[in-house]
C-alpha positions, -999 to +999 in steps of 0.1 A: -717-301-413-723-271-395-715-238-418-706-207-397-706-173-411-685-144-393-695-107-405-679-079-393-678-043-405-656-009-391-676+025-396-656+053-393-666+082-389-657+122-384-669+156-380-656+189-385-673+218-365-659+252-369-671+286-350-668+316-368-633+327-375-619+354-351-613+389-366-606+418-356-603+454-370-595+489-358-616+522-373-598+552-373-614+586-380-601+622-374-620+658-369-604+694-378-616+720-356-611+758-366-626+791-346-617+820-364-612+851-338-609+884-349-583+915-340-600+919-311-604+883-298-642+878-304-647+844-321-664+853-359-668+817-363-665+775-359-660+748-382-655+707-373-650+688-401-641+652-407-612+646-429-598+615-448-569+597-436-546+594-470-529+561-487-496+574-476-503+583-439-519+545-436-491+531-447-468+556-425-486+547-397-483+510-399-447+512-408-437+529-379-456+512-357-455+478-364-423+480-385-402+497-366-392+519-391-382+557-383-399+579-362-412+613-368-428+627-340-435+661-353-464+673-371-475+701-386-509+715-396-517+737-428-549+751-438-564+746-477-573+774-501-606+781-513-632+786-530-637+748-520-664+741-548-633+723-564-618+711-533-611+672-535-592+654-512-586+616-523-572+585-509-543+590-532-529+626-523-492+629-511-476+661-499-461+664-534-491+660-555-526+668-544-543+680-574-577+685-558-566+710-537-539+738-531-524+754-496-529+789-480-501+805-469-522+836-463-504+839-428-470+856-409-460+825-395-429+817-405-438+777-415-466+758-408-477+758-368-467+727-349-491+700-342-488+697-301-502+661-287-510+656-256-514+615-242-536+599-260-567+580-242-565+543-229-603+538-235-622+526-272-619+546-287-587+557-284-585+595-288-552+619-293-557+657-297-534+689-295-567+709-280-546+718-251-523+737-274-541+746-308-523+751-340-522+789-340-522+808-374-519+848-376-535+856-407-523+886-431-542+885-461-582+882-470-590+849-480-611+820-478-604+783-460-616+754-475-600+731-450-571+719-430-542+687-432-516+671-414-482+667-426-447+659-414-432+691-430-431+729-415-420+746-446-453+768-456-459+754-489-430+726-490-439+695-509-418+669-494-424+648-461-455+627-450-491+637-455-511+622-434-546+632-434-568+667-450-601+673-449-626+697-469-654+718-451-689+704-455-718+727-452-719+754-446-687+754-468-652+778-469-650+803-445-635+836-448-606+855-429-592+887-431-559+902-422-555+905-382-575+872-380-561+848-359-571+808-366-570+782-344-569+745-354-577+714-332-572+681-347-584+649-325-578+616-342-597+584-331-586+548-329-614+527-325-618+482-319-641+472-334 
């Protein structure tokens, strides 16, 4: 008697390949620009400075952007009091509390000058600027600048609206003004792929 055997076996078998994941992120940075001229229009002196973009101007950014929520589409620029050797500017600041730093007001404006964009750029980065009309401030008093912010509110001094970004000069430091001073501030903010 014949005895026939009949073995059969199923492999199965898989594979997972992954590429890397797809991310992508956006940079932004910002630069304060301020030339001091004096009472006769000669330029005394010019300061860039990097600033920080704060918590709450993230977040207002996003929100009205992607959320949909209100739009304020004016901006104001004021200028911080020095010395600066205990000028801070944090992440945390708000228009309301800022305990690293304090305003000037050492000027005749009657609130704090408006912050004139033009179109911003289409390339990366993508750059928006009021150069073509700088924030203008006619100083009356002798005092020294430690920096400059943005915020959503005109009154000089007020503590209420959005704060969206300040920065603190680096070296060489604050610079002084005097009364019949006039100060001209630039700020060009960056949106960068990357």
């Amino acid at each position: 008697m014949f005895n026939e055997t009949a073995r059969s076996t199923d492999i199965v078998a898989a594979a997972l390949a992954t590429a890397k994941p797809v991310t992508e992120s956006a940079g932004a940075a910002g630069v304060y620009t301020l030339q001091c001229f004096d009472k006769d229009g000669k330029l005394k002196w010019e300061e860039s400075s990097h600033n920080l973009v704060v918590n709450v101007g993230l977040q207002d950014m996003n929100a009205k952007y992607f959320a949909g929520s209100s739009y304020t589409a004016t901006w104001f620029i004021g200028l911080i009091d020095g010395p600066g050797s205990g000028t801070t500017i944090a992440a945390g600041d708000t228009a309301a509390s800022h305990a690293g730093w304090n305003e000037n007001t050492g000027y005749s404006n009657a609130t704090r000058p408006a912050a004139t964009f033009g179109t911003a750029t289409t390339a990366n980065p993508s750059v928006q600027t009021n150069s073509a009309s700088p924030a203008s401030f006619s100083i009356n008093a002798t005092s020294t600048i430690a920096g400059a912010f943005l915020i959503s509110n005109s009154t000089k001094g007020g503590t209420t609206g959005i704060l969206f970004s300040a920065s603190d000069f680096q070296a060489p430091g604050d610079r002084s003004v005097v009364s019949g001073d006039t100060l001209n501030v630039t700020y060009t903010f960056s949106l960068t792929a990357t």
